[in-house]
C-alpha positions as CSV (number, residue, x, y, z in Angstrom):
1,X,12.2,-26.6,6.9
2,X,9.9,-26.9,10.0
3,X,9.2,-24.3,11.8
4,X,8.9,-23.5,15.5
5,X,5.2,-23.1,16.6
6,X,6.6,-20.3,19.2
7,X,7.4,-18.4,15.6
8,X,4.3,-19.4,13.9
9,X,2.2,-18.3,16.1
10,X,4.0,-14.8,16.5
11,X,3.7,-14.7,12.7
12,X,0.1,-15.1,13.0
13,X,-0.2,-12.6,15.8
14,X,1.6,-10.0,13.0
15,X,-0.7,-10.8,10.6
16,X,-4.0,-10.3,12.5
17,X,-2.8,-6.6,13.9
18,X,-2.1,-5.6,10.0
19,X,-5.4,-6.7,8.8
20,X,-7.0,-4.7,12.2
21,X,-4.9,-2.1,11.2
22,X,-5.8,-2.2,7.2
23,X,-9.7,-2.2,8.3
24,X,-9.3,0.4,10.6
25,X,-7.8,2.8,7.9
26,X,-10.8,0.6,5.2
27,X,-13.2,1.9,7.8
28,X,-12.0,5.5,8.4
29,X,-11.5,6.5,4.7
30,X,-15.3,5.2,4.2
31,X,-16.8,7.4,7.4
32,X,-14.7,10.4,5.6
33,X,-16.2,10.0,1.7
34,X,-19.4,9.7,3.5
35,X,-19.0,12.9,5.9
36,X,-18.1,14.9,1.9
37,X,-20.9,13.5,0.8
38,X,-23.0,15.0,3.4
39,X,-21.5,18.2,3.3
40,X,-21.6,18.5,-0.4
41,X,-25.4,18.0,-0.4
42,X,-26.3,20.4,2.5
């Protein structure tokens, strides 16, 4: 089963906006626990 490159390549393009995506939301939830932090201490 070979597959087109056209399709690979979209695949890959999928792929790459789901992990910037995922480390987007990684990087948001870790800005937020840190803002609580802050809060809680002050």
């Amino acid at each position: 089963m070979t597959e087109q490159p056209d399709s690979q390549t979209q695949r890959k393009r999928i792929i790459r906006q789901r992990n910037l995506v995922l480390g987007g939301v990684l990087v948001a939830f870790v800005v937020l626990i840190f803002a609580i932090s802050i809060v809680k201490m002050g």
